[in-house]
GUDO-372603 format. One record per residue (C-alpha): residue number from 1; residue in one letter; z, x, y. Coordinates in Angstrom, 1 decimal. Example, Ala and Ser with C-alpha at 12.3 -4.5 7.8 and 13.67 -1.06 7.14 Angstrom:
2
(fivo 1; "a"; (7.8; 12.3; -4.5))
(fivo 2; "s"; (7.1; 13.7; -1.1))
This chain:
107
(fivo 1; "x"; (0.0; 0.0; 0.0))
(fivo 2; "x"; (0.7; 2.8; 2.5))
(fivo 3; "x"; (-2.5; 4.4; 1.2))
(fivo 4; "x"; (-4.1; 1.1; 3.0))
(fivo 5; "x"; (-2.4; 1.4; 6.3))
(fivo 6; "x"; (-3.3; 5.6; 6.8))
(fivo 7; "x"; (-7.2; 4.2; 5.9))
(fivo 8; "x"; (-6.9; 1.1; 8.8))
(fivo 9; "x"; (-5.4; 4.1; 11.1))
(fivo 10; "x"; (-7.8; 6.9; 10.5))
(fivo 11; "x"; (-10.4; 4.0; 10.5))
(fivo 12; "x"; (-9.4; 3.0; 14.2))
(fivo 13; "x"; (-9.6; 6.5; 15.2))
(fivo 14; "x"; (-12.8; 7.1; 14.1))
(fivo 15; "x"; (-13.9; 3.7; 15.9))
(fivo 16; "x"; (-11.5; 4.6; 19.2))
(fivo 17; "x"; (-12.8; 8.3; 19.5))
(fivo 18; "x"; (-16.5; 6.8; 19.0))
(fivo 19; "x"; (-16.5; 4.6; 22.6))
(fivo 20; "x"; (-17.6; 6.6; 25.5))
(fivo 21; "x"; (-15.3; 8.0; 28.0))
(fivo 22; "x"; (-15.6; 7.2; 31.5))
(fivo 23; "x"; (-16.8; 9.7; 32.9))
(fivo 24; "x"; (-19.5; 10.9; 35.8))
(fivo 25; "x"; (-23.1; 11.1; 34.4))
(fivo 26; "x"; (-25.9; 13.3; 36.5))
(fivo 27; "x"; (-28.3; 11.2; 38.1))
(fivo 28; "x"; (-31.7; 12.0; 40.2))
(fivo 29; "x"; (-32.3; 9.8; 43.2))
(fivo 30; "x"; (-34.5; 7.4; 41.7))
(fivo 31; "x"; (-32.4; 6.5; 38.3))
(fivo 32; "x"; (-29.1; 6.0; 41.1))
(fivo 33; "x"; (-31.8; 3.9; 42.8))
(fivo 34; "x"; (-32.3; 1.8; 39.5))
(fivo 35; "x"; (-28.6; 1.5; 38.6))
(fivo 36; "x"; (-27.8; -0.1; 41.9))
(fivo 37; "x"; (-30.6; -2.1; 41.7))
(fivo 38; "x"; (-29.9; -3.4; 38.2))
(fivo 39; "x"; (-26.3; -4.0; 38.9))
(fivo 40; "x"; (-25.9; -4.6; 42.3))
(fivo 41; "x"; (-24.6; -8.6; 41.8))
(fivo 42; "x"; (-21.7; -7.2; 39.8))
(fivo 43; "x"; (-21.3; -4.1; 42.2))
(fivo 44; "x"; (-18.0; -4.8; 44.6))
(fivo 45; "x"; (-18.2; -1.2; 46.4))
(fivo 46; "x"; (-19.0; 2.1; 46.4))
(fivo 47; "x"; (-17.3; 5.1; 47.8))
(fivo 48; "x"; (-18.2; 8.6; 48.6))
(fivo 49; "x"; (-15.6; 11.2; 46.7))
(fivo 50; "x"; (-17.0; 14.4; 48.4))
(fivo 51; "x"; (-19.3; 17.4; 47.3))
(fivo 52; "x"; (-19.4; 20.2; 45.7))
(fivo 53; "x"; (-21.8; 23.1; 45.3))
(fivo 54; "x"; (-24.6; 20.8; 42.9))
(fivo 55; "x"; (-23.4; 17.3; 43.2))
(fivo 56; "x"; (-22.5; 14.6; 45.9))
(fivo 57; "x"; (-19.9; 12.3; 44.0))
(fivo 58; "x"; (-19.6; 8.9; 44.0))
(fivo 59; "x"; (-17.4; 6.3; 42.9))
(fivo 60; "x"; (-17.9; 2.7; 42.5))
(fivo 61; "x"; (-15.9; -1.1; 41.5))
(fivo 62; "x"; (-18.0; -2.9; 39.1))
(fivo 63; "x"; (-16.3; -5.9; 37.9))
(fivo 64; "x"; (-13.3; -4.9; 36.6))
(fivo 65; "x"; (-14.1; -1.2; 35.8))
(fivo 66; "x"; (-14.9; 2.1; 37.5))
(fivo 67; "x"; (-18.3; 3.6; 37.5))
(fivo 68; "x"; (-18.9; 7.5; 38.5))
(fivo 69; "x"; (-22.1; 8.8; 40.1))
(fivo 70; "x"; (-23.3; 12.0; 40.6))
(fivo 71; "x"; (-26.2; 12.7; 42.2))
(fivo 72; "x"; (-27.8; 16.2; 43.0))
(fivo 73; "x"; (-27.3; 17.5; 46.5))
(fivo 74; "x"; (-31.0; 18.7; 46.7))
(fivo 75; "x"; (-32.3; 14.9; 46.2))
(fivo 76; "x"; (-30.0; 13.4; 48.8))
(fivo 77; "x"; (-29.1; 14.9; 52.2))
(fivo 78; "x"; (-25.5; 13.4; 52.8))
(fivo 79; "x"; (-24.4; 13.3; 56.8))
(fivo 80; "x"; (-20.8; 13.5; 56.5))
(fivo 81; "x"; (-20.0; 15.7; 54.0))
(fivo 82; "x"; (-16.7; 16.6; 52.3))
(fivo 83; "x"; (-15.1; 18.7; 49.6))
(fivo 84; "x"; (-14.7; 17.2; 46.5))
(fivo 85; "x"; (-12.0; 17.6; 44.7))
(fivo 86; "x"; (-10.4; 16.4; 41.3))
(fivo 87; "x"; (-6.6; 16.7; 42.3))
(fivo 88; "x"; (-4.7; 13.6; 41.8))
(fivo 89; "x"; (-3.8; 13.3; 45.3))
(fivo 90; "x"; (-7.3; 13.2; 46.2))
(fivo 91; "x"; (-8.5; 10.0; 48.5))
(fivo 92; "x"; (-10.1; 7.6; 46.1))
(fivo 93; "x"; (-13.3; 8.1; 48.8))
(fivo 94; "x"; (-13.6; 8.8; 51.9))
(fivo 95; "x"; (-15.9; 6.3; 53.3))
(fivo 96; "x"; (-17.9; 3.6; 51.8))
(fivo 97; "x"; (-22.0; 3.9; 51.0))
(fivo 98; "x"; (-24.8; 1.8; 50.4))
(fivo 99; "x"; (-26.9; 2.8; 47.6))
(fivo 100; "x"; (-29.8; 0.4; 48.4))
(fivo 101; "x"; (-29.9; 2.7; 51.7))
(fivo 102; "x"; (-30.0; 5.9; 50.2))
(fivo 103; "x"; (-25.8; 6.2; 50.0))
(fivo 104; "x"; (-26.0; 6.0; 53.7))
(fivo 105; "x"; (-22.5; 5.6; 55.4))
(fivo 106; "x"; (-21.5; 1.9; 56.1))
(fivo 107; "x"; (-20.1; 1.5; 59.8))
């Protein structure tokens, strides 16, 4: 019988370690372009996180869960730039964008 419930827990493991993490994923301008435009009614916001040497960084609200963008800094020229940085008392963003505008600034 215990035999059974090590099986059902290795089992869930395997099926737990399987789902994806949430975690950033490298986009060019154009496939940033179609992830907005695919899921811009479920979209609530999205937030600029800062830059680093490759990558602007982007957060955003879908529904009820957290979507990370990165795009590279050579496809998108960002006005006002900051550092990026992964410490826990990081801003969430600094300022909120609008991908249908090229991640331009909201005012």
């Amino acid at each position: 019988m215990q035999a059974l419930y090590i099986i059902r827990f290795v089992a869930l493991l395997l099926v737990l370690s399987s789902i994806p993490a949430c975690r950033p994923t490298p986009l060019d301008k154009r496939a940033a372009a179609d992830w907005y435009s695919r899921n811009a009614s479920m979209v609530r916001w999205v937030g600029y996180q800062g830059s680093d040497q490759h990558f602007h960084h982007y957060i955003a609200r879908v529904m009820d869960d957290w979507t990370f963008i990165q795009i590279r800094k050579d496809e998108l020229a960002e006005v006002d730039e900051h550092p990026y940085s992964t410490a826990s008392s990081a801003p969430l963003y600094y300022y909120l964008v609008d991908p249908s505008r090229d991640y331009r600034k909201v005012e």
